[in-house]
ZALUMDREN-384620 format. One record per residue: residue number from 0; z, x, y of N, C-alpha, C, O in turn; chain. Coordinates in steps of 0.2 Angstrom, whole numbers. Layout:
% ZALUMDREN-384620
+-----+-------+-------+-------+-------+-------+-------+-------+-------+-------+-------+-------+-------+-------+
!  nr !   n_z !   n_x !   n_y !  ca_z !  ca_x !  ca_y !   c_z !   c_x !   c_y !   o_z !   o_x !   o_y ! kette !
+-----+-------+-------+-------+-------+-------+-------+-------+-------+-------+-------+-------+-------+-------+
! NUM !     Z !     X !     Y !     Z !     X !     Y !     Z !     X !     Y !     Z !     X !     Y !     A !
...
+-----+-------+-------+-------+-------+-------+-------+-------+-------+-------+-------+-------+-------+-------+
END
This chain:
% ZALUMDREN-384620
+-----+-------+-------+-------+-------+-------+-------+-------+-------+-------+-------+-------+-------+-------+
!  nr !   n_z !   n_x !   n_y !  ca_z !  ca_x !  ca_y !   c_z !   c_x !   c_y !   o_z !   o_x !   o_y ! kette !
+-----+-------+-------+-------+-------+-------+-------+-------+-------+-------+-------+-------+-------+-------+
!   0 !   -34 !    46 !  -115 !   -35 !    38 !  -114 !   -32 !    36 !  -107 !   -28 !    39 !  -104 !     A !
!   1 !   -35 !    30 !  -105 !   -34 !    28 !  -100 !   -27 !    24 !   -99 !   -23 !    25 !  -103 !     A !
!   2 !   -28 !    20 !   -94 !   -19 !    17 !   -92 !   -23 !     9 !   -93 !   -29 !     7 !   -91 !     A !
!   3 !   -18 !     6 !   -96 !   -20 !    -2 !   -97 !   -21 !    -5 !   -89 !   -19 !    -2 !   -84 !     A !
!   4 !   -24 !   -11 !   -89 !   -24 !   -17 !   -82 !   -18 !   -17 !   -78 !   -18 !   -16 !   -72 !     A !
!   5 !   -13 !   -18 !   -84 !    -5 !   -20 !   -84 !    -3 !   -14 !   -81 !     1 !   -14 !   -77 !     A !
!   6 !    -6 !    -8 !   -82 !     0 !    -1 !   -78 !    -7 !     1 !   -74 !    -8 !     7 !   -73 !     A !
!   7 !    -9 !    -2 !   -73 !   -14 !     3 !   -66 !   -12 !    -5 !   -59 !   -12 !    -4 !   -53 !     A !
!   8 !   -11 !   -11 !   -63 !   -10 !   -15 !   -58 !     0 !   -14 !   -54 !     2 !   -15 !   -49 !     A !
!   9 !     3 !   -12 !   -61 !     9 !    -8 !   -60 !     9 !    -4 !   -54 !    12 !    -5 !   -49 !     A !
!  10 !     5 !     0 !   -56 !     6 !     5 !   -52 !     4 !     5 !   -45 !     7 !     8 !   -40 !     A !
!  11 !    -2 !     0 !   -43 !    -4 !     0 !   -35 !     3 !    -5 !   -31 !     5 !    -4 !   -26 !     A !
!  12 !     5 !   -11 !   -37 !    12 !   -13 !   -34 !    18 !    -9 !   -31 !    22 !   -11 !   -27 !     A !
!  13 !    18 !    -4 !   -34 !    21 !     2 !   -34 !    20 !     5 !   -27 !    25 !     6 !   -23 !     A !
!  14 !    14 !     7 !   -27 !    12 !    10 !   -20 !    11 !     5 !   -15 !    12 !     6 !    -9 !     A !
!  15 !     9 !    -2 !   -17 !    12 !    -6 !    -8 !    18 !    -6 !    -6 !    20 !    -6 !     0 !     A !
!  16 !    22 !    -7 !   -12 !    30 !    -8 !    -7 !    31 !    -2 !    -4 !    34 !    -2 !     2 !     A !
!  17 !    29 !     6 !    -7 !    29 !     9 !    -2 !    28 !    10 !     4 !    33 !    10 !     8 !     A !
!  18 !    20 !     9 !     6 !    16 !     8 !    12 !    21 !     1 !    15 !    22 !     1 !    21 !     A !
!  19 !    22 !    -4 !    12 !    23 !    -7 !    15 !    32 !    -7 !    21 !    34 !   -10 !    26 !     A !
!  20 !    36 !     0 !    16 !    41 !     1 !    19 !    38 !     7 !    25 !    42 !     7 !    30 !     A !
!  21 !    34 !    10 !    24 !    32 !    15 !    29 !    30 !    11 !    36 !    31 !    12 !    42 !     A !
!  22 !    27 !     5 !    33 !    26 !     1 !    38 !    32 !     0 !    46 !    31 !     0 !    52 !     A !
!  23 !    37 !    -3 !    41 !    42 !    -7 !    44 !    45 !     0 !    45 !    49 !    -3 !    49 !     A !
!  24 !    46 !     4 !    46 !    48 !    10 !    48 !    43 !    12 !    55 !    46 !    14 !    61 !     A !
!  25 !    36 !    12 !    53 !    32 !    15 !    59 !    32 !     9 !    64 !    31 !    10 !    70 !     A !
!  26 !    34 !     1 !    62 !    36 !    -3 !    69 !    43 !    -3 !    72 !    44 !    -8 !    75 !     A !
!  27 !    48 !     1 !    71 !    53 !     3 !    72 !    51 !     9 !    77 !    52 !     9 !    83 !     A !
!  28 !    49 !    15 !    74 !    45 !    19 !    79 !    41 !    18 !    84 !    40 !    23 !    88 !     A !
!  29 !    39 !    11 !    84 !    34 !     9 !    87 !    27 !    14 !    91 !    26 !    14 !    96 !     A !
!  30 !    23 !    17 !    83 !    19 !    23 !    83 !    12 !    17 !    79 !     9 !    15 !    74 !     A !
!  31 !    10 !    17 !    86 !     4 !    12 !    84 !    -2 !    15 !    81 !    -7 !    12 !    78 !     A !
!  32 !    -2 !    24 !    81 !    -8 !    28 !    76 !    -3 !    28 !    69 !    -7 !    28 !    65 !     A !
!  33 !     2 !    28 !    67 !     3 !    26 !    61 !     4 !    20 !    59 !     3 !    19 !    53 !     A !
!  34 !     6 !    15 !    62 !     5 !     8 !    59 !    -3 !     7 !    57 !    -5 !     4 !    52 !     A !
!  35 !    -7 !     9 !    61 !   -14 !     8 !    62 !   -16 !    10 !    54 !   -19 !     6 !    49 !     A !
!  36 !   -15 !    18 !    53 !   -18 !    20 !    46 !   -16 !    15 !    39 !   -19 !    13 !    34 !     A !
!  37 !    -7 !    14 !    41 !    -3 !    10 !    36 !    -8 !     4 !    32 !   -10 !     2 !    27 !     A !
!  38 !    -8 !     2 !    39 !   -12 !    -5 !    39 !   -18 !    -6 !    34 !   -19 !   -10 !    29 !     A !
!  39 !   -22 !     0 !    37 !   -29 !     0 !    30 !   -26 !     3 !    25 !   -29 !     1 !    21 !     A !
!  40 !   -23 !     6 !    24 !   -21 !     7 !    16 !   -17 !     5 !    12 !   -16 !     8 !     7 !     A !
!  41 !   -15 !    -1 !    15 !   -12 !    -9 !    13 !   -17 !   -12 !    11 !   -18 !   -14 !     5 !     A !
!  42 !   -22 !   -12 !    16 !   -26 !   -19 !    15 !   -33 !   -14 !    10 !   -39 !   -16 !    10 !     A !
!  43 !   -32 !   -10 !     7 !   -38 !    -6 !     1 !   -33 !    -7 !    -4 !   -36 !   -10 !    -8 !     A !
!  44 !   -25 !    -6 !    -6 !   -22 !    -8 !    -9 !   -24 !   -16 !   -13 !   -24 !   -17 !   -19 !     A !
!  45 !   -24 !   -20 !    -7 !   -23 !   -27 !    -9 !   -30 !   -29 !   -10 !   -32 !   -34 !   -13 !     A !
!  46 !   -34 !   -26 !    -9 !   -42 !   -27 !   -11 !   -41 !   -24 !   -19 !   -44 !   -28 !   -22 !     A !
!  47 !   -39 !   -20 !   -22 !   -42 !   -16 !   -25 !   -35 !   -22 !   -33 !   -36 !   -23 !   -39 !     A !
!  48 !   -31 !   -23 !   -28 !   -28 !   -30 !   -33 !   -31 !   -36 !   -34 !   -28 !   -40 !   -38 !     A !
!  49 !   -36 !   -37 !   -33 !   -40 !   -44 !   -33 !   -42 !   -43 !   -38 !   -41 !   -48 !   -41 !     A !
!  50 !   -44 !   -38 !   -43 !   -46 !   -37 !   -48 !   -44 !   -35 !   -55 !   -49 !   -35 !   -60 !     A !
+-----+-------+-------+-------+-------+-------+-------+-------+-------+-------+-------+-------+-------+-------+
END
């Protein structure tokens, strides 16, 4: 059986705060090829919340 709305939308909230801490970490390193990938994989996250 599948995972309900409520725990699949759980779950991607789950993985942005991550990315989004990677994030702020890779602008401390100031490593503009991992902020770059960060970035779209925030923003397929937050696409993928719209729904």
């Amino acid at each position: 059986m599948g995972m309900t709305n409520e725990q699949y939308k759980g779950m991607l909230l789950d993985e942005l705060e991550d990315w989004q801490e990677l994030l702020e970490l890779a602008k401390e390193a100031n490593n503009e090829k991992i902020i770059a990938k960060v970035e779209k994989q925030i923003a397929k996250i937050n696409e993928k919340l719209k729904f």
